[in-house]
C-alpha positions in Angstrom: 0.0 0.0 0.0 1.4 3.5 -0.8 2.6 5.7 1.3 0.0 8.6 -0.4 -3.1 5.9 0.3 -2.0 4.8 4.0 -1.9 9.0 4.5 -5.4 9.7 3.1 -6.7 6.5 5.5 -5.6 8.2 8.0 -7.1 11.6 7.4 -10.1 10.0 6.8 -10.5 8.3 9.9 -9.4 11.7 11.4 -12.1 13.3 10.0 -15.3 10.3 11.1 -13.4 10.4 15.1 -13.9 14.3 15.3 -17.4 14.5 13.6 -18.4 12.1 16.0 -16.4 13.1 19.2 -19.0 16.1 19.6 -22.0 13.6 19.2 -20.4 11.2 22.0 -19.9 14.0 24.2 -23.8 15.9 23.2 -25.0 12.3 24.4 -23.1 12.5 27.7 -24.7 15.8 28.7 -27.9 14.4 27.7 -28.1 11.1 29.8 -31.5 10.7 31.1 -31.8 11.4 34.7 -32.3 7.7 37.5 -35.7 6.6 37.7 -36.4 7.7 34.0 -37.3 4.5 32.4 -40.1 3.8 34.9 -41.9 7.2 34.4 -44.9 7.0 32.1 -44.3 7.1 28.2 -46.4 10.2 27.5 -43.8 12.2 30.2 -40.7 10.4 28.9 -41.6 11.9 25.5 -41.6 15.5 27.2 -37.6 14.7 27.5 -35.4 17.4 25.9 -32.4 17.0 26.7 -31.9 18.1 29.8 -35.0 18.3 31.5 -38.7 17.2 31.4 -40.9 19.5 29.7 -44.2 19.0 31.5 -47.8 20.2 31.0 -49.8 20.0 33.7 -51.8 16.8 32.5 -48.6 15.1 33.2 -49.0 15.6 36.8 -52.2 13.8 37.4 -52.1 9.9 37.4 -53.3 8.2 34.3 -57.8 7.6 34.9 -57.6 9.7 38.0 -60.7 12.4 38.1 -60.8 14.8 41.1 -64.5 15.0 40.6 -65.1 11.4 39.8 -67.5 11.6 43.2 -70.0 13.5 40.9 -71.0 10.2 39.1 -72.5 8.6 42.7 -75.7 11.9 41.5 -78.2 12.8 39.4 -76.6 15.7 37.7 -80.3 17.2 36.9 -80.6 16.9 40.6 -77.7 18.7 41.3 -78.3 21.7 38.5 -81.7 22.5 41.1 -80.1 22.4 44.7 -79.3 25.6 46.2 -75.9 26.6 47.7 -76.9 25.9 51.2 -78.8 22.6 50.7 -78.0 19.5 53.0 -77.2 17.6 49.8 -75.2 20.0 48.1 -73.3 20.7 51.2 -72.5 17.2 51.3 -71.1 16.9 47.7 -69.0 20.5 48.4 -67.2 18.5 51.2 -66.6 15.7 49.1 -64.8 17.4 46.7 -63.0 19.6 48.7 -61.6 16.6 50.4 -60.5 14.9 46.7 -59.4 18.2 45.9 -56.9 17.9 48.7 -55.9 14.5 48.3 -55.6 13.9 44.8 -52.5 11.6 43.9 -49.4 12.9 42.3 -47.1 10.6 40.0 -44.8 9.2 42.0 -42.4 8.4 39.7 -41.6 11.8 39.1 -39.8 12.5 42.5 -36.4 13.9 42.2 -36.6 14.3 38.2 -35.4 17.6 36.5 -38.6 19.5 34.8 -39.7 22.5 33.9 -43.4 24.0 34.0 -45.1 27.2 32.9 -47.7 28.8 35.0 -48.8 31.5 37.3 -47.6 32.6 40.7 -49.5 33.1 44.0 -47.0 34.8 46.3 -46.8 33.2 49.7 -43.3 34.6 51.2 -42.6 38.0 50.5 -39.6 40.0 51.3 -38.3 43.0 50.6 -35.8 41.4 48.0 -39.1 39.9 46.6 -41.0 36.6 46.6 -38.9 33.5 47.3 -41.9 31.1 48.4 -44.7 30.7 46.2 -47.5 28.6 44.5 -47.3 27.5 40.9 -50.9 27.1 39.6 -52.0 26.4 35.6 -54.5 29.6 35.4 -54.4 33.2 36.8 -56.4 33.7 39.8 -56.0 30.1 41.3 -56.2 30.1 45.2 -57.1 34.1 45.5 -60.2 34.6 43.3 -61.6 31.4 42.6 -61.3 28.3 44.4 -58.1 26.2 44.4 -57.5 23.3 41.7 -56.7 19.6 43.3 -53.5 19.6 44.8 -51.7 18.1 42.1 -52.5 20.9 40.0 -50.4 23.2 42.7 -46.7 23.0 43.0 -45.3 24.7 46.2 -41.9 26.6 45.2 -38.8 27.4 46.6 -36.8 30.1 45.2 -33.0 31.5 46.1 -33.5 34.2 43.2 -36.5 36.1 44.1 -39.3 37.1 42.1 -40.0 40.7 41.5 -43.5 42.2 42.4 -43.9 43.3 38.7 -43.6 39.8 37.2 -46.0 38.1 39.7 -48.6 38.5 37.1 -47.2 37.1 34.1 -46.8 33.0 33.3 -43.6 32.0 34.3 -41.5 29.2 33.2 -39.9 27.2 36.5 -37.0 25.1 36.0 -35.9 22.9 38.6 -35.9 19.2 40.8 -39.5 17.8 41.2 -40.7 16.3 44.7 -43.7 14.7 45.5 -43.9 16.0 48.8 -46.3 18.4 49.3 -47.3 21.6 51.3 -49.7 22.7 53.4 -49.9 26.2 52.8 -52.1 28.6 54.2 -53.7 29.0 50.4 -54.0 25.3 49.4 -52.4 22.2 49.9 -50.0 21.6 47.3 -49.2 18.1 45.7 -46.1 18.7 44.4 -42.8 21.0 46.1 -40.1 22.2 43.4 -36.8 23.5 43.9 -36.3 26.3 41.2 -33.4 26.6 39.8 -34.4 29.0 36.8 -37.6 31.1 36.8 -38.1 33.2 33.4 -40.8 35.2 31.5 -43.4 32.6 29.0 -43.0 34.7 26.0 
C-alpha cells in the first residue's frame, strides 16, 4: 500500500473520530436522569435533553378524576339544589376533600422538569417573593377556588421574584418532589426547587 493511500486512511478516519467526538460527548450531557425509564411514556416523550418539559396533565395519574364523586348523583338533581342545601353541602365537602388529596405521579420524585404557570406569592420580602405557588391559570387560590392539589406546585426560590412579574406565566425550572405543602392558600401536591424562573414569552 502506498505511502499517499495509507496518508489519506488516515485523514479519513481523522475526520469520522472528530465529527463524531462532539455527538459522544452531546449524548453524555444528555443522559437521562435515574428513575427515567419507569416514568410513564407520554412524560418520557416530554424529555429534551436536559429536563422534562411538562404540562400540567402530566401531573395527574393516568384515569384519575378529582370530581369522579360527581357520578355517585343525578346531575339534573344537582343543577336544582341551592348553595346551602344539605345535599349540596354534602357533595361541596366531598370534593373539597378529593381536591386535597388527589394523587401525584410518584415516579416523578427527584426528576429535573420545567413548567409554565402562574404565581401566587406566599413569602414576600423586601428582596421579593422566594416562596410561592405555581398554579396552571391566573387567579388560582385568590379569586376562585383552588385546583386539586396536584394541580399546585409549592416553590422554593433562592433568586427572588419581583412584584412586577407576579402577574405574568412564568416558566420554572428545577428538581421535582412529591412532597407536598400545606400552605395557608391550598395544599400543594407537588414542592419544586427552582433553579431558573423566566418570563413565558
Amino acid at each position: 500500500m502506498s505511502q499517499r493511500l495509507i496518508y489519506g486512511l488516515k485523514l479519513c478516519l481523522l475526520s469520522v473520530s472528530l465529527v463524531l467526538l462532539p455527538l459522544q460527548t452531546s449524548y453524555a450531557n444528555t443522559a437521562k436522569p435515574e428513575g427515567f425509564d419507569q416514568l410513564p411514556f407520554k412524560i418520557q416523550s416530554r424529555w429534551d435533553g436536559a429536563v422534562l418539559d411538562l404540562d400540567w396533565e402530566d401531573l395527574i395519574p393516568d384515569g384519575y378524576r378529582a370530581d369522579a364523586i360527581l357520578d355517585q348523583y343525578d346531575p339534573e338533581k344537582i343543577a336544582q339544589l341551592t348553595d346551602d342545601d344539605p345535599l349540596m353541602l354534602e357533595i361541596m365537602a366531598k370534593l373539597e376533600k378529593a381536591y386535597q388529596t388527589a394523587p401525584v405521579v410518584l415516579t416523578l420524585n427527584s426528576q429535573p422538569v420545567r413548567l409554565g404557570g402562574y404565581v401566587v406569592p406566599l413569602e414576600i420580602t423586601p428582596d421579593g417573593v422566594t416562596e410561592f405557588l405555581l398554579v396552571p391559570f391566573f387567579g388560582a387560590c385568590v379569586h376562585v377556588p383552588p385546583p386539586p392539589s396536584n394541580q399546585i406546585i409549592y416553590v422554593k426560590t433562592e433568586i427572588p421574584l419581583l412584584e412586577k412579574q407576579l402577574e405574568d406565566a412564568v416558566w420554572v425550572s428545577g428538581r421535582l418532589s412529591v412532597t407536598g405543602e400545606n400552605t395557608a392558600l391550598a395544599q400543594a401536591g407537588y414542592t419544586l426547587y427552582a433553579e431558573h424562573i423566566v418570563p413565558v414569552e
